[in-house]
C-alpha positions in Angstrom: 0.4 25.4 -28.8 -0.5 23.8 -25.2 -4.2 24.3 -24.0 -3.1 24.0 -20.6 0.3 23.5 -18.6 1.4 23.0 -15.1 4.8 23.9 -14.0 7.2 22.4 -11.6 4.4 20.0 -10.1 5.4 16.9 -8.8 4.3 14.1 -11.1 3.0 10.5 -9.1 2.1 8.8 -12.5 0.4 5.9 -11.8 2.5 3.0 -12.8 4.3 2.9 -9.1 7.6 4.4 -9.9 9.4 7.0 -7.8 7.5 10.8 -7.4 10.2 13.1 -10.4 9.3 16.8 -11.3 8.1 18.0 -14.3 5.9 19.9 -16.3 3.3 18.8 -17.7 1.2 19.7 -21.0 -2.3 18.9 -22.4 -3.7 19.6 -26.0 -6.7 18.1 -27.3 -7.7 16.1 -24.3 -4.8 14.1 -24.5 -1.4 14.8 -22.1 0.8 16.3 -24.6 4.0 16.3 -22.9 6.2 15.4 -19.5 9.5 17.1 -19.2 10.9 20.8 -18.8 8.7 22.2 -21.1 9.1 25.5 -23.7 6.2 26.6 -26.2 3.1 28.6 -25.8 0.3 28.0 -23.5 -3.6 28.6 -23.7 -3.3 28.4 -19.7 -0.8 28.0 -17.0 -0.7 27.4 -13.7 2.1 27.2 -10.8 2.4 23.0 -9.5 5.2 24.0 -7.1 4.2 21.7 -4.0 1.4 20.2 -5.6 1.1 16.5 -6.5 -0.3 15.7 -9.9 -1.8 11.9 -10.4 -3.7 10.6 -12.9 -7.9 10.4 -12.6 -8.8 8.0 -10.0 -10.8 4.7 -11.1 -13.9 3.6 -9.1 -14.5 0.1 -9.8 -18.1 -0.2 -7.9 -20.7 2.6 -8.3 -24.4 2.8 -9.0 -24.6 6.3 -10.5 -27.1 4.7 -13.2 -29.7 7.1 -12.7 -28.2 10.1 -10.6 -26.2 10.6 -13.8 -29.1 11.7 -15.5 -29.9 15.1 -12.8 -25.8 15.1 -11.8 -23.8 14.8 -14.7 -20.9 15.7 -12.2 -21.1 12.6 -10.1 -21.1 14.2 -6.9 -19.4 14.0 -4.4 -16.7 11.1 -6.4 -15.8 14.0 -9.0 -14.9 15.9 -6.2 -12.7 14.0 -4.6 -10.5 13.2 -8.3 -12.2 9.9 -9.3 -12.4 10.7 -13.2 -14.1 7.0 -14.5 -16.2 5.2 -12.4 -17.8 1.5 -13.5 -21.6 1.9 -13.3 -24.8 -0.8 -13.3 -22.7 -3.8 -10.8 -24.8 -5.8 -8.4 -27.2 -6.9 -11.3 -28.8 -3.7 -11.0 -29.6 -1.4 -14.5 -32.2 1.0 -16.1 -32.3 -1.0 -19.2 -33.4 -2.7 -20.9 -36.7 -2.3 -20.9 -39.8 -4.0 -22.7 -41.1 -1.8 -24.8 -45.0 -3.0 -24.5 -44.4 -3.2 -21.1 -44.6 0.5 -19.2 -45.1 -1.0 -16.1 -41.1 -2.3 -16.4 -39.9 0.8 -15.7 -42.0 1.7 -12.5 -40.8 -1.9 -11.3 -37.3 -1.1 -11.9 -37.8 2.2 -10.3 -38.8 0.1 -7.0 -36.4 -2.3 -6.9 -33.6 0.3 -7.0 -35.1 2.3 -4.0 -35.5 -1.1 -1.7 -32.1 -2.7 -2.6 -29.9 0.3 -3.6 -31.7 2.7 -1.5 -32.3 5.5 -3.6 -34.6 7.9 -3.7 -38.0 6.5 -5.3 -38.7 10.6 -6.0 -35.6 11.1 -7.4 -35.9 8.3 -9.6 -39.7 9.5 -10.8 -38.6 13.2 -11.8 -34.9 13.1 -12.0 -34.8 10.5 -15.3 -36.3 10.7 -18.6 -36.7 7.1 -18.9 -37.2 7.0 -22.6 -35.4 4.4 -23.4 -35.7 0.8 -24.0 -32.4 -1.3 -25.1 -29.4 -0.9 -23.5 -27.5 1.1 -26.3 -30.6 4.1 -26.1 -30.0 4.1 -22.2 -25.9 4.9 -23.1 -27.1 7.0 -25.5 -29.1 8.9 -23.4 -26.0 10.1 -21.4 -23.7 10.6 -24.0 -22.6 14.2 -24.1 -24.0 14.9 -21.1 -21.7 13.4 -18.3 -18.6 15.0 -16.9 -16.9 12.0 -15.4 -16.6 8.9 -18.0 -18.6 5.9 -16.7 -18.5 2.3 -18.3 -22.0 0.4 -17.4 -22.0 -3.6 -17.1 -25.7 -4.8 -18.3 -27.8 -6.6 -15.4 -29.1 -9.4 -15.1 -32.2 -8.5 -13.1 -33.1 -6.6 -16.5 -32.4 -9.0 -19.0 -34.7 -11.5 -17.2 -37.1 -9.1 -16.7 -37.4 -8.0 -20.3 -37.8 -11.8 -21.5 -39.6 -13.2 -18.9 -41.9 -10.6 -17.5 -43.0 -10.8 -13.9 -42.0 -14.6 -14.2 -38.6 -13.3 -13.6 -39.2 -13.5 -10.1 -39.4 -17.0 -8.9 -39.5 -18.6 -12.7 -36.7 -20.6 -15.1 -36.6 -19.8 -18.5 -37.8 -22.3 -21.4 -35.2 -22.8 -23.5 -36.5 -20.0 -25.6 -36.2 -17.6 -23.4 -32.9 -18.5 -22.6 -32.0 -17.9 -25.9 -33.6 -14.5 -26.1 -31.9 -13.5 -23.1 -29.1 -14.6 -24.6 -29.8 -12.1 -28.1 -30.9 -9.4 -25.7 -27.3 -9.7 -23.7 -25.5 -9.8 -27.0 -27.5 -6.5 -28.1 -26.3 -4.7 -25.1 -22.7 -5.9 -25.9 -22.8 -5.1 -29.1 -24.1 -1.5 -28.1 -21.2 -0.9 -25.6 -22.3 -2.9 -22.4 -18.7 -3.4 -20.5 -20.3 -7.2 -19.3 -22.6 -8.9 -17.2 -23.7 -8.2 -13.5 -25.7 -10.2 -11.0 -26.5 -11.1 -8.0 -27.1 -14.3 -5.6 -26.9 -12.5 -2.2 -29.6 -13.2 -0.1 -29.9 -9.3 1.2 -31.3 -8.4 -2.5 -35.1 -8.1 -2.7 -37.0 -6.1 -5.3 -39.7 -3.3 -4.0 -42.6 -6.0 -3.4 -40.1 -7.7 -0.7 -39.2 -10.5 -2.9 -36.0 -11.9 -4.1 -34.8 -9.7 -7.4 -34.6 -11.8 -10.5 -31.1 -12.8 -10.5 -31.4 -14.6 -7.4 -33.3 -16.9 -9.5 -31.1 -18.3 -11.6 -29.3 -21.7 -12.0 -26.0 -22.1 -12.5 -26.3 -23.3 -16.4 -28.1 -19.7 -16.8 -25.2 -17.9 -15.6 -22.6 -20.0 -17.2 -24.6 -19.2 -20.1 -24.3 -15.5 -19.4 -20.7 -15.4 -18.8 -19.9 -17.4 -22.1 -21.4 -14.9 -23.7 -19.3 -12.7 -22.2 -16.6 -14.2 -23.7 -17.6 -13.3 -27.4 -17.1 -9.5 -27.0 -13.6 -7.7 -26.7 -13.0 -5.8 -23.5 -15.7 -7.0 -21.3 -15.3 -8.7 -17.4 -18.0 -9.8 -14.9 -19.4 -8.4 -11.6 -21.3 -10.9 -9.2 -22.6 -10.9 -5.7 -23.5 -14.1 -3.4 -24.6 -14.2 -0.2 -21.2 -15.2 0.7 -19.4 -11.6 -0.4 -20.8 -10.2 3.3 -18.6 -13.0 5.1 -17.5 -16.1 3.7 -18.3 -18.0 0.8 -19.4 -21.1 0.9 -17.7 -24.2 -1.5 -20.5 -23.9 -3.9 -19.9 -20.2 -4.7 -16.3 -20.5 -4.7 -16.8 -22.8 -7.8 -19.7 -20.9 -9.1 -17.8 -17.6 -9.0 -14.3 -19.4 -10.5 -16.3 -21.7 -13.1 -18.4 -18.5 -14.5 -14.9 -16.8 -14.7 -13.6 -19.6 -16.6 -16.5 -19.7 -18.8 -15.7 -16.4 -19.9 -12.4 -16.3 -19.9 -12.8 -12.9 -18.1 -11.7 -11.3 -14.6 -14.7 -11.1 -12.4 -14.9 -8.9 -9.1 -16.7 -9.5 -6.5 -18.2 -6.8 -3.6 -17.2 -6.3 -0.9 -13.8 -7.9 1.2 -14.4 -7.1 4.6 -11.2 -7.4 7.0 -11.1 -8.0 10.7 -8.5 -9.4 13.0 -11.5 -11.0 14.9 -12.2 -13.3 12.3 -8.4 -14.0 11.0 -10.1 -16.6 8.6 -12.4 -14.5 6.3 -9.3 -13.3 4.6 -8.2 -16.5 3.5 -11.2 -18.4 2.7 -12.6 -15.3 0.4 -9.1 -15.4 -1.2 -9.7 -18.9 -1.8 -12.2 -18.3 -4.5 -9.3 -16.1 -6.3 -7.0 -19.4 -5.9 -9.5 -21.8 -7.4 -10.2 -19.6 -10.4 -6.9 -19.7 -11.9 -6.5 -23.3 -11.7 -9.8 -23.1 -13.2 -8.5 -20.8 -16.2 -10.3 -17.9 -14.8 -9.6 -14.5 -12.6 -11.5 -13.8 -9.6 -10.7 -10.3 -8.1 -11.9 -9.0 -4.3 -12.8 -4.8 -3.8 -12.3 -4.0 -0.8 -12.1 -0.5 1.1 -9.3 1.4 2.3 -10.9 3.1 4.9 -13.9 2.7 7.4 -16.7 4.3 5.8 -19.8 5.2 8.3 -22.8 4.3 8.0 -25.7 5.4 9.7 -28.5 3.4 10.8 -32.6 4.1 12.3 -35.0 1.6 13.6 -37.3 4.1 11.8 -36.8 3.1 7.9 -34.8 0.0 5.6 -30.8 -0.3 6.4 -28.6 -2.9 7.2 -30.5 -3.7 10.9 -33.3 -5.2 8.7 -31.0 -7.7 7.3 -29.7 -9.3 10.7 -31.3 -12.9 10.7 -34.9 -12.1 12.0 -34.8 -8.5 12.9 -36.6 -7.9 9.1 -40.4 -8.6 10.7 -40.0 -6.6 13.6 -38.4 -4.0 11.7 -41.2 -4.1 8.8 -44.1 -3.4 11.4 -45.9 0.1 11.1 -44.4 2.1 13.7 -47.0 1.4 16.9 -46.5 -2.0 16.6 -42.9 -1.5 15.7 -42.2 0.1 18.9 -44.7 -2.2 21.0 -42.8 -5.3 20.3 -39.2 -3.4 20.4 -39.9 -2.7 23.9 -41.0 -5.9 24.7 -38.0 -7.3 27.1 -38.4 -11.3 25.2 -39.0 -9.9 21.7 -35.5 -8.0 22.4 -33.8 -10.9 23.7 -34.2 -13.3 20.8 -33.2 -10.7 18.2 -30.0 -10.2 20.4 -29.3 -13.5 20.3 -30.1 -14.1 16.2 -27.6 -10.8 15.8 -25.0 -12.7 17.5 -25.2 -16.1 16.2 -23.1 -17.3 13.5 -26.1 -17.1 10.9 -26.0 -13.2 11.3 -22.4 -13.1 9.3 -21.1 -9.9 9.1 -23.9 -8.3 10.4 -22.9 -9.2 13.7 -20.9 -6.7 13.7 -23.8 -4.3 14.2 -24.8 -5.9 17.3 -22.4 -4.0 19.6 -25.3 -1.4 20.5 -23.4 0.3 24.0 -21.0 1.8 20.8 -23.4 3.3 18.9 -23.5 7.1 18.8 -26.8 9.0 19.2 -26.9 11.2 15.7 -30.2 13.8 15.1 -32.8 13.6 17.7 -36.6 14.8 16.7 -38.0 14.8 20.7 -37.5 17.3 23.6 -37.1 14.0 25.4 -33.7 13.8 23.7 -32.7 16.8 23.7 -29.2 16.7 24.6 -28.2 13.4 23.3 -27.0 14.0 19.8 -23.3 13.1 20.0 -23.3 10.7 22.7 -22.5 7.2 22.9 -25.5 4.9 23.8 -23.3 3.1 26.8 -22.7 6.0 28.7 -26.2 6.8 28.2 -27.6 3.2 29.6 -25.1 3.5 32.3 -26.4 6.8 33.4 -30.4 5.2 33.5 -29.5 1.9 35.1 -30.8 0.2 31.5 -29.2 -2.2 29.1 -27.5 -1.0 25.6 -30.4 -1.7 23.6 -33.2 -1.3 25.7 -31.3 2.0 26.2 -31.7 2.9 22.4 -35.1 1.7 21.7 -36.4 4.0 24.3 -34.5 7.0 22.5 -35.4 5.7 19.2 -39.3 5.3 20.3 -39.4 8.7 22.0 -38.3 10.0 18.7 -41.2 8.0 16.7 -37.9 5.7 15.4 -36.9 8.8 13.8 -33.7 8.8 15.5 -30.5 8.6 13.6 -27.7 6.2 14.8 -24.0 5.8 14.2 -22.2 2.3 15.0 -18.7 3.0 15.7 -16.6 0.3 13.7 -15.5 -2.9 15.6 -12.4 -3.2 13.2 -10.5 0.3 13.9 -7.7 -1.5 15.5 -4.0 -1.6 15.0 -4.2 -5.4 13.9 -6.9 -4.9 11.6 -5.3 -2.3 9.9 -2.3 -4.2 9.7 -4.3 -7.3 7.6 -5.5 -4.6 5.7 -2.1 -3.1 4.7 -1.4 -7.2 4.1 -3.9 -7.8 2.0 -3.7 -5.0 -0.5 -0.9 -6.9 -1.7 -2.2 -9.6 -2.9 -2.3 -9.7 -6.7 -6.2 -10.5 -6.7 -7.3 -7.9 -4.2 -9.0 -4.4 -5.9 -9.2 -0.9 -3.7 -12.9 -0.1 -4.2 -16.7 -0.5 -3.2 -17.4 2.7 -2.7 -21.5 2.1 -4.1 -21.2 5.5 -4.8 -24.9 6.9 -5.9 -26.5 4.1 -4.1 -27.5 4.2 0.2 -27.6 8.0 -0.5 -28.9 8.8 2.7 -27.0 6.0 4.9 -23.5 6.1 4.0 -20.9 8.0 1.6 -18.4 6.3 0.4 -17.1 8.2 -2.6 -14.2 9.9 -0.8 -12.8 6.7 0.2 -10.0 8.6 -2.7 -8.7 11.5 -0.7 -9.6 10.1 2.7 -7.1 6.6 1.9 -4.4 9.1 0.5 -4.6 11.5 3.3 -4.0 8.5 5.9 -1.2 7.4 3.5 0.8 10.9 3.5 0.0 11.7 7.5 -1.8 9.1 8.9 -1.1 5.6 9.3 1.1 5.5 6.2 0.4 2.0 5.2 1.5 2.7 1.8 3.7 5.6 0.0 2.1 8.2 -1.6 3.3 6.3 -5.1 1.9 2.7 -4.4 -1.4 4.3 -3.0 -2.2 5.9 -6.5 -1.1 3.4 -8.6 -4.0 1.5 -6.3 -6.6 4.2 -7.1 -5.5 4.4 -10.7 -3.4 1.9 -12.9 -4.4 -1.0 -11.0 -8.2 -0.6 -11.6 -7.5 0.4 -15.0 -5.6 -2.3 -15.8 -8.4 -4.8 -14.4 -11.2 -3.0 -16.8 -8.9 -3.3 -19.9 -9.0 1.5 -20.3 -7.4 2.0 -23.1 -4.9 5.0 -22.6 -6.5 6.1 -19.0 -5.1 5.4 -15.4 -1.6 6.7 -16.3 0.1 10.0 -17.0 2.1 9.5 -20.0 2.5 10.7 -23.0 -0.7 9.8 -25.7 -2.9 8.9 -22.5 -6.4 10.8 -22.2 -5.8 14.0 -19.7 -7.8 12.8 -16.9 -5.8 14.7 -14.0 -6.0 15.5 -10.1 -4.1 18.4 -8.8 -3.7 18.4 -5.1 -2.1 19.7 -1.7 -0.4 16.5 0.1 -0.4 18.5 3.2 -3.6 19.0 3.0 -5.8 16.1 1.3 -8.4 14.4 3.0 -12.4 14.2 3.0 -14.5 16.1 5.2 -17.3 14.8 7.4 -20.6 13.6 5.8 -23.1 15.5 6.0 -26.7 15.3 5.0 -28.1 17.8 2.1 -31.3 17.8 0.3 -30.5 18.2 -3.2 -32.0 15.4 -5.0 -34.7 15.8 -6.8 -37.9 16.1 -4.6 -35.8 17.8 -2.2 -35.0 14.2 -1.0 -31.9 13.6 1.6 -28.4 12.2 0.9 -24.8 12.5 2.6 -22.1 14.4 0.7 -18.5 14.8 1.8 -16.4 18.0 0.8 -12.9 17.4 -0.7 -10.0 18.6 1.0 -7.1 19.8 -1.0 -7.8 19.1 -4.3 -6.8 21.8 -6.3 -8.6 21.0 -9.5 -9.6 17.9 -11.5 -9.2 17.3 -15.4 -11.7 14.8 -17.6 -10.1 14.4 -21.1 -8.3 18.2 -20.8 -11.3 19.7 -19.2 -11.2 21.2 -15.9 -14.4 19.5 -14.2 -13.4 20.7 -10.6 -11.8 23.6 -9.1 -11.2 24.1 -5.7 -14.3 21.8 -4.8 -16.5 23.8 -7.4 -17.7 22.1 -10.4 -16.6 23.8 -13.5 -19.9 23.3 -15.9 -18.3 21.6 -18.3 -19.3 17.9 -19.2 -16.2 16.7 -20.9 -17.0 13.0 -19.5 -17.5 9.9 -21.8 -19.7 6.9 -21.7 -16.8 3.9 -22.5 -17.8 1.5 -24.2 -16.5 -2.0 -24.4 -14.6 -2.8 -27.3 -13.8 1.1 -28.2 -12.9 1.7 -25.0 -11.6 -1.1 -23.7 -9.2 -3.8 -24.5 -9.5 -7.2 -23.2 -8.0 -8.9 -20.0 -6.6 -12.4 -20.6 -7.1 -14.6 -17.6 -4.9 -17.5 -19.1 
């Protein structure tokens, strides 16, 4: 007997070949048959119209410690993504030292600044009993309704040996080695690999570099050799060169650690943009070196624009344009004193558009930003409207425009830039790229920027563009990106697929219908703290392992998910 069929649903499976018919069956977690189907039934439902595809794969999350209060992973769940790869960015919970509380009130900081999440959240909605890696996966296990692999990070493991000397110290020899044991423990235990980070936009909650940012490259090649003694494991790093272009020393640091391990290793996050025709190329480059190296290097990058919003009021991506962060770190009075200062905003218009501002010059563009919640009776009004109409209307320039919004509001004001890249020849380098063999949809950061940007439906939004939108890819090629293709880079054993044997993890939905809706903000962290959530659109319902998580946007209550574990759960990727 079936626990649970679905007739007549047409069947996308993953691997790229043509849409087909079919019913489809599911016993024991495991999709029990494909085909016109006879036998009894537990449950039944009617797929007429419907497209069925397997669980989609997010490569790039940080639900490490939202896990513990939403075991449904909200809003990814939602919106089909059935396994998502946790603890990137050399970023984790554990381990921690054991005669060391403090650790975990440190950790606790550092996630809040650099992966802006709640620091209340983080206080009450974690148990934090743990201290090795394998008690932190233990923690979880049972408890989870999507199934979530977590690489081990860096940050931690230099933390745990080397105390606060982790910041701005090298290890003795010793403590190499013990970094070493500790990263072999958390293998061992299930650890899919080694995170970390070099990007100069990562500092702890004290304002210094995190740990990782540390290192030398002997440490790391260290790390990722280590890598290299367990079975399905990979590498995530950051550099400062993800958020534009990399410079020749992290194309051979990336490719040689790679090597080293003889492991893919993905990197965060591609950004494409006619304007600068030459990013593309130069951060393929690093994939190109790596292979004559031995190694894989793999780019994520997103399918769709995801918003985020900004404030002169608290941390986001403003503080890290080249000089902007000591304005922007003043108490509020002197904030706004030197914000309305005509020479102070001068020279932090011309850092944002110099070449040393990278990407971030892309926030510069104030005249398109859109005015979001207002706080003031002084802007009463303004919430919806774009700050260059505004300036024209008052005979002011763009950002003097917004700081005096901004400062009537106390710098409480929200603010939306609208994308410089939402052009036809953008999105055709996007379509391009995809293409390319070492190029990964993802970077969603799920769980992490809560309350500035939401980039877990980047699922249903992509597909919904691909079925009535732009149509940059059929319906078939677009999942096999957001399942098989992922799945194949992490080494799942019997997951991204729907074939006989393979673990049930299904997404039902409407293809007339599927999409994401607007973010919006809800406070339903704990604390009552803020972040953005995104309803699903058209998703019928969502399977982990046979068990319906999701129905019609409504989590079931079930926690069928997994933690994967390296080895047991995953099979190793060759580079060579």
């Amino acid at each position: 007997m079936f626990d649970h069929v679905i007739h007549g649903v047409t069947v996308v499976d993953g691997t790229g070949r043509a849409a087909f018919v079919a019913d489809v069956a599911v016993r024991d977690g495991r999709i029990a048959g494909i085909g016109d189907l006879d036998g009894d039934s537990r449950g039944r439902e009617d797929g007429t119209g419907l497209i069925l595809a397997p669980g989609f794969v997010d490569p790039h999350t940080h639900y490490d410690a939202q896990l513990f209060w939403d075991p449904y992973a909200t809003p990814s769940l939602n919106h089909g993504v059935t396994t998502v790869a946790a603890g990137n960015c050399g970023f984790t919970l554990a381990p921690l030292h054991p005669d060391r509380p403090e650790d975990a009130d440190y950790t606790r900081r550092m996630m809040s600044k650099v992966e802006g999440m709640s620091l209340v959240a983080l206080e009450e909605g974690a148990p934090w009993t743990w201290h090795g890696f394998g008690e932190y996966l233990d923690a979880l296990e049972g408890r989870i309704a999507v199934n979530a692999g977590f690489m081990v990070g860096h940050c931690a493991l230099r933390r745990y040996v080397m105390g606060a000397d982790a910041v701005g110290g090298q290890p003795t020899e010793a403590q190499l080695d013990a970094m070493l044991r500790l990263f072999h423990e958390a293998m061992d235990a299930g650890a899919w690999g080694l995170s970390t980070t070099q990007s100069s936009t990562h500092s702890d909650g004290d304002g210094r570099p995190v740990a990782s940012r540390h290192a030398r490259p002997a440490e790391l090649l260290a790390l990722a050799a280590a890598v290299g003694e367990h079975e399905g494991t990979q590498i995530e790093a950051i550099t400062a060169g993800c958020l534009d272009q990399f410079s020749d020393a992290e194309i051979d640091l990336l490719a040689d650690m790679s090597a080293a391990a003889g492991r893919p290793l993905n990197w965060n996050v591609l950004t494409i943009d006619a304007a600068v025709p030459e990013r593309v190329p130069r951060q393929l480059y690093a994939s190109e070196r790596a292979r004559k190296a031995g190694g894989r290097v793999v780019a994520l990058t997103m399918p769709i624009l995801t918003p985020m919003n900004m404030s002169l009021g608290t941390f986001c991506a403003l503080n890290l344009i080249p000089g902007w962060g000591p304005v922007l770190g003043l108490p509020v009075p002197e904030r706004i004193a030197r914000l309305r200062d005509p020479q102070v905003r001068a020279e932090m218009l011309r850092r944002a558009d110099s070449r040393e501002a990278g990407v971030f010059r892309r926030l510069a563009d104030f005249a398109r930003y859109v005015i979001g919640d207002t706080y003031s009776d002084a802007n009463e009004g303004l919430a919806g409207r774009v700050v260059g109409d505004i300036a024209a209307e008052r005979g002011q320039d763009p950002f003097g425009c917004l700081v005096e919004i901004c400062a009537a509001d106390g710098l409480r004001t929200v603010l939306w830039p609208m994308p410089t890249d939402n052009d036809p020849a953008s999105w055709a380098l996007r379509a391009e790229t995809w293409r390319h063999e070492d190029v990964l949809l993802g970077g969603s950061d799920a769980g992490a920027h809560l309350d500035r940007m939401c980039g877990a439906p980047y699922t249903t939004r992509f597909l919904g563009d691909c079925l009535r939108g732009r149509r940059l890819a059929g319906i078939e090629q677009a999942v096999k990106m957001l399942t098989d293709d992922p799945a194949r880079l992490f080494g799942l054993r019997e997951r991204g697929r729907i074939e006989v044997g393979y673990h049930a993890d299904l997404v039902l939905f409407d293809p007339e219908r599927i999409d994401a809706g607007q973010a919006t903000l809800v406070h339903d962290l704990p604390g009552d703290s803020p972040r953005l959530d995104a309803r699903a659109i058209g998703v019928r319902a969502v399977w982990v392992n046979g068990v319906e998580a999701i129905r019609d946007d409504v989590v079931s209550g079930a926690v069928p998910g997994r933690v994967l574990r390296s080895g047991r759960d995953t099979r190793t990727v060759a580079t060579r």
